[in-house]
C-alpha atoms as one frame of an Amber mdcrd trajectory, in Angstrom:
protein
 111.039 120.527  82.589 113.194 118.382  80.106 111.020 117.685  76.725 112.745
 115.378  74.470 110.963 114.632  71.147 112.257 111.627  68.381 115.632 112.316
  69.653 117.987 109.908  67.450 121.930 109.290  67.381 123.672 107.291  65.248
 127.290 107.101  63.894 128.695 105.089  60.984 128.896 101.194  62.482 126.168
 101.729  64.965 122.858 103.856  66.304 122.379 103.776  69.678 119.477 106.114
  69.724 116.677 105.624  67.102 113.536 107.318  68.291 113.394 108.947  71.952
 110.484 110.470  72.996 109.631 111.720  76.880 109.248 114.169  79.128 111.173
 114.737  82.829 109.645 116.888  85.036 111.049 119.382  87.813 112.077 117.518
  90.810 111.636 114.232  89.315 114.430 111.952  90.440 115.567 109.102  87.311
 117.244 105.855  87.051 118.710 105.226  83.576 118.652 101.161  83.268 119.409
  98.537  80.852 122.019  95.944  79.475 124.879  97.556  78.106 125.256  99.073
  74.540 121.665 100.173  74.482 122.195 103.924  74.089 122.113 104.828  78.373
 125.094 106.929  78.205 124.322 108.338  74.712 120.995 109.582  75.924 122.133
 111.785  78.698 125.274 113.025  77.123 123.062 114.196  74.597 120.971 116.028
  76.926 123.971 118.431  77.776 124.721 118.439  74.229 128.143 116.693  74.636
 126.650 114.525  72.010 125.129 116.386  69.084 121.962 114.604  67.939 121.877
 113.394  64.441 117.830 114.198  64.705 115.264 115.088  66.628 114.917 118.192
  69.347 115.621 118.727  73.435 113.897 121.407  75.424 114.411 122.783  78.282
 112.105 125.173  80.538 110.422 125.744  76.782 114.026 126.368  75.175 114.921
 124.473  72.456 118.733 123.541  72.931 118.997 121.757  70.101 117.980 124.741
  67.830 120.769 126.338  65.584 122.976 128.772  67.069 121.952 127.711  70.736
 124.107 128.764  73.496 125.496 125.480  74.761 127.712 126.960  77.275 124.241
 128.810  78.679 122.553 125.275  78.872 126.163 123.329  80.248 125.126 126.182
  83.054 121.786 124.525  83.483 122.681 121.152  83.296 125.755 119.738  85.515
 127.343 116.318  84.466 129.120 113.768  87.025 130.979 111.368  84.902 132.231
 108.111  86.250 136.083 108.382  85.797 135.498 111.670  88.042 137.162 114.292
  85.520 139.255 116.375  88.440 142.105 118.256  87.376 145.774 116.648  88.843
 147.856 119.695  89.594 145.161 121.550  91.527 144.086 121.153  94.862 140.524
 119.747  95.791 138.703 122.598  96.504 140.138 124.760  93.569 138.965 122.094
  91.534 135.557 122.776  93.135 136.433 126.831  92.632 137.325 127.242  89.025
 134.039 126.813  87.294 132.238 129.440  89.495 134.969 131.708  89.040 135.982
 131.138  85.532 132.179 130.492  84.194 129.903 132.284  86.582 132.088 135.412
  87.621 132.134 134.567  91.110 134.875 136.117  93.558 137.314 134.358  95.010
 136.159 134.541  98.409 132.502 133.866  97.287 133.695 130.671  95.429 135.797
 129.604  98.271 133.024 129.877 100.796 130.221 128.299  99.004 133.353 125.216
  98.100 133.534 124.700 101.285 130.349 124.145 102.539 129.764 121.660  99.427
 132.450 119.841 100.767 130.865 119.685 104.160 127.993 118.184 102.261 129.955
 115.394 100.514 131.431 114.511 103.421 135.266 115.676 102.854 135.938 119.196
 104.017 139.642 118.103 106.089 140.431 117.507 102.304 139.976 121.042 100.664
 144.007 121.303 100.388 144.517 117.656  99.007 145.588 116.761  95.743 143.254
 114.494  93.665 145.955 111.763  93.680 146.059 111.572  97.293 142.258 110.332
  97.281 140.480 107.165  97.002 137.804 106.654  94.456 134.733 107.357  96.163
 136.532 110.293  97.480 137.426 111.441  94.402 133.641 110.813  93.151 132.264
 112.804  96.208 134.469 115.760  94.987 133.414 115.283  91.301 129.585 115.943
  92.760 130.962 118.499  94.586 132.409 120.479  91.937 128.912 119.578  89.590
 126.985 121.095  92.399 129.359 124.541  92.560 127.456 125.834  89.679 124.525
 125.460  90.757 122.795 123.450  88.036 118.717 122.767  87.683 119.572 119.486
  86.862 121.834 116.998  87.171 122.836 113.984  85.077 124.538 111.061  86.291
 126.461 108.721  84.194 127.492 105.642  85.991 128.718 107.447  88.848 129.548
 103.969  91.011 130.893 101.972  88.352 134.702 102.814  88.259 134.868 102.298
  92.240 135.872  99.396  94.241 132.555  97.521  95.721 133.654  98.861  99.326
 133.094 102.601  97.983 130.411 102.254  96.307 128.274 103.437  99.519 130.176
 106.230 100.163 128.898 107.790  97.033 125.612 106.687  96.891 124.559 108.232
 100.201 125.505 111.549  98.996 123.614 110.701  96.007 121.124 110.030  98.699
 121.000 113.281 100.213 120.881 114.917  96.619 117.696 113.225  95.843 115.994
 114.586  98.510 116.199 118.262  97.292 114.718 120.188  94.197 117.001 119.214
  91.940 116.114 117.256  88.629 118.172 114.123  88.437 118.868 111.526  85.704
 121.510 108.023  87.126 122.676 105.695  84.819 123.038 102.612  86.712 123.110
  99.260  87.283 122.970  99.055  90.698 119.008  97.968  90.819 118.605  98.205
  94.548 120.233 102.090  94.392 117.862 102.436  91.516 114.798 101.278  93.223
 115.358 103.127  96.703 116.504 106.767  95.208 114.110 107.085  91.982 110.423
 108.185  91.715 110.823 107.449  87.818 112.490 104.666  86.158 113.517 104.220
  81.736 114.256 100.678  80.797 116.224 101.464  77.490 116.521  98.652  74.971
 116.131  98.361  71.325 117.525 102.074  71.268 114.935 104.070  72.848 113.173
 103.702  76.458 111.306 101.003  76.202 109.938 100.976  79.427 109.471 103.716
  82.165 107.281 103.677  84.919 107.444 104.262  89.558 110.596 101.935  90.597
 107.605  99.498  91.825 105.903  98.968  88.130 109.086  98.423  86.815 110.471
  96.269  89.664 107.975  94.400  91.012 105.540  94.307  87.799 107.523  95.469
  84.403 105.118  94.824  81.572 108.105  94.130  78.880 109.458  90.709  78.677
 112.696  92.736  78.563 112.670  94.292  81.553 111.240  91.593  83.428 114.037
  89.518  82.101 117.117  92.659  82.748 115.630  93.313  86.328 114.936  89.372
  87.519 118.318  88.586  85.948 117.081  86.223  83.536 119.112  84.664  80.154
 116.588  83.869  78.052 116.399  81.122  74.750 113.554  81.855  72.306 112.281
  79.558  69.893 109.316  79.484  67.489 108.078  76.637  65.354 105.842  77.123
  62.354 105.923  73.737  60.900 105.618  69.894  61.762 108.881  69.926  59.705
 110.920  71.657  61.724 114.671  70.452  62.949 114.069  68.640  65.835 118.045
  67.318  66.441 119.187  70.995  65.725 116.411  72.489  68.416 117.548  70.230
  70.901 121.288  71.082  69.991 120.632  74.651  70.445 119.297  73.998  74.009
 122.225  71.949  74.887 124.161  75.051  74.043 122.250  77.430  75.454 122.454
  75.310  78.580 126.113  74.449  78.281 127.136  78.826  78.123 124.952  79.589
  81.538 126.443  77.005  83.235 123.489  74.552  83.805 124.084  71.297  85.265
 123.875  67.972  83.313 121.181  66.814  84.786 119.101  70.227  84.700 119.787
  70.157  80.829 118.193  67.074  80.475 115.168  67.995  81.916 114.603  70.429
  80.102 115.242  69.185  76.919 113.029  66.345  78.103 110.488  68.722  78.577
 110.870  70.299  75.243 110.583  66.671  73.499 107.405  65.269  75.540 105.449
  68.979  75.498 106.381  70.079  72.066 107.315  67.141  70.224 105.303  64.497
  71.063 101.983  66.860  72.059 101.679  70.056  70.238 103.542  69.720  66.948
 101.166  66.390  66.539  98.125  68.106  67.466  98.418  71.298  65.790  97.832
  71.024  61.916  99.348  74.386  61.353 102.061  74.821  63.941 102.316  78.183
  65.331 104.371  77.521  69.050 106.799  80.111  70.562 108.562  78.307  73.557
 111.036  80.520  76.160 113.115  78.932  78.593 114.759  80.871  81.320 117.445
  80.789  83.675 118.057  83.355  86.325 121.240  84.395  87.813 120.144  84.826
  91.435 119.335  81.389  92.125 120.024  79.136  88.903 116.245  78.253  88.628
 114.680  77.476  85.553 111.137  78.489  83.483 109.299  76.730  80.733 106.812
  78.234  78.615 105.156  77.664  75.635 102.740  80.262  73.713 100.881  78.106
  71.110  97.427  78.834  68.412  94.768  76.602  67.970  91.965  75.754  70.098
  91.424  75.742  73.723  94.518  72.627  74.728  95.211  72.125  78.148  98.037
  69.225  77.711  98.184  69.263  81.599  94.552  67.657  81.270  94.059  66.359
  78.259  97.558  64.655  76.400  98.433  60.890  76.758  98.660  59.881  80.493
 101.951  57.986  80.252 103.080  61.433  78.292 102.102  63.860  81.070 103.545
  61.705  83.998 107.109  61.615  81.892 106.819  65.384  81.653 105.666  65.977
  85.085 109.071  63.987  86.123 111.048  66.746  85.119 108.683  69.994  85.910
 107.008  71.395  88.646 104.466  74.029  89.053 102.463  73.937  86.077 100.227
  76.784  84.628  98.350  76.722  81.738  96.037  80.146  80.469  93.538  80.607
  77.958  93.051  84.338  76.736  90.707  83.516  73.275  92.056  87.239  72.187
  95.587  86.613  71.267  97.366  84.930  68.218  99.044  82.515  70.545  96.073
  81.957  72.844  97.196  79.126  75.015 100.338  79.522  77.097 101.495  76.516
  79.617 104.402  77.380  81.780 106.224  74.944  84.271 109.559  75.016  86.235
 112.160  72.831  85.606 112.826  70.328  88.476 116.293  70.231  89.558
């Protein structure tokens, strides 16, 4: 078992790890998600101690690696790394790339190293290319071997880090299959990835990082199919979201409406999308709430996912119990309803905000 408590990293421009706290468990099987920058690839190199943590402490099995005068090379025995530009040595042949380690590092014989080589090779796959030369393999095949060689040592667990992402799109299947296979044994696994429907089929576990820790983690189907975290229902829908809140009557209306335009304008929406929703930001929020409410307090999100181009409205506003869907100005509501579909409103007395109306924009 992996114990990781307040684990932080930072260096001088930037800290991609500011408070990490979890446990991984024998045999559990991780994906490592989330938009790039947010730490992913710090986190696990840190488990292996290729990156020292500025604070906090890792155990493993009840050892604390991060203790002073640990033996790293002891826990680099423990925990085997697959990198994604594969890391194989040029001038030696494929399988003494997948000998050296046992030999060098675990005493091993020749023979002994040889033998067990070769039936890891069987398992990736590539055994007619034992005597080959790294350059005279394609990319998957090269990341097959890098696996290959991790699993020579014999590690309890393995860490992943982007192990797809340097590979042309027709390799990428190739690798993951032997990935695959590895999942299904003992081992204790950790994939940074953003391959979400490799995540969701191989994991039992998944970490959303964002906001430089894991700020969601939870069975591939509660982060999939139900994440709790704007965030990662936004990273895992593909959404782009636009926030905006509004605490006054006084607020820049022209500039609002400008910075829809633009957020429009960079995700490539249509003219005629844009205008219904910025339509739908002047009849619902201009003309209705800012009016009614005497103290504005409105936080409006519009969305825009990447699968299909389609587009959310909502709008999380105080005050008393307003349904505008039943109760603004009828000329208003049948502008508004020109340019949305699917309306929702809720009511939940218990929040700040505690009306929320949400609509799709029409296209």
């Amino acid at each position: 078992m992996i114990r990781i408590e307040h684990l932080k990293k930072e260096y001088s421009d930037v800290t991609p790890l500011k408070d990490v706290s979890t446990e991984i468990r024998d045999g559990d099987v991780i994906s490592v998600i989330g938009p790039s920058g947010t730490g992913k690839s710090t986190f696990i190199r840190c488990i292996n101690l290729l990156e020292k943590p500025t604070d906090g402490r890792i155990f493993i099995d009840d050892m604390e690696i991060t203790a002073p005068g640990c033996n790293i090379e002891k826990v680099r025995r423990k925990v085997g790394m697959v990198f994604q530009s594969f890391n194989l040595f040029p001038h030696i042949t494929v399988i003494e790339n997948i000998m050296l380690a046992p030999m060098d590092l675990a005493g091993k014989s020749k023979q002994e190293a040889y033998d067990e080589g070769m039936e890891l090779l069987r398992l990736v796959g590539l055994s007619e290319k034992a005597l080959s030369y790294p350059e005279e393999l394609s990319g998957g095949q090269k990341q097959r071997i890098a696996i290959a060689r991790t699993l020579a040592m014999d590690p309890e667990i393995i860490l992943m880090d982007e192990p797809t992402s340097a590979l042309d799109p027709t390799m990428v299947g190739e690798v993951q299959e032997v990935i695959r296979k590895l999942s299904k044994t003992v081992k204790t696994m950790m994939i940074v990835t953003h391959e979400m429907n490799f995540a969701k089929a191989i994991s039992n576990r998944v970490f959303y990082m964002d906001e430089g820790g894991i700020l969601e983690s939870g069975t591939p189907e509660e982060i999939f199919d139900h994440p709790e975290n704007p965030k990662t229902r936004r990273f895992v829908q593909q959404l782009k979201a636009l926030e905006i809140d509004i605490e006054s009557r006084d607020y820049d209306f022209p500039g609002t409406q400008g910075r829809i335009e633009a957020y429009c304008i960079k995700n490539q929406v249509s003219r005629r999308l844009t205008k219904h929703v910025q339509l739908t930001f002047e009849e619902l929020i201009q003309q209705n709430l800012v009016k009614i409410l005497e103290y504005p307090g409105i936080h409006i999100c519009i969305e825009i996912s990447d699968r299909d181009g389609a587009m959310v409205f909502s709008a999380d506003y105080n005050g008393p119990r307003y349904d505008i869907l039943s109760e603004c100005d009828p000329l208003s509501l049948a502008v508004l309803k020109s340019a949305v579909s699917k309306e929702e409103y809720f009511f939940d007395g218990t929040k700040e905000y505690a009306n929320r109306i949400s609509m799709e924009i029409k296209p």
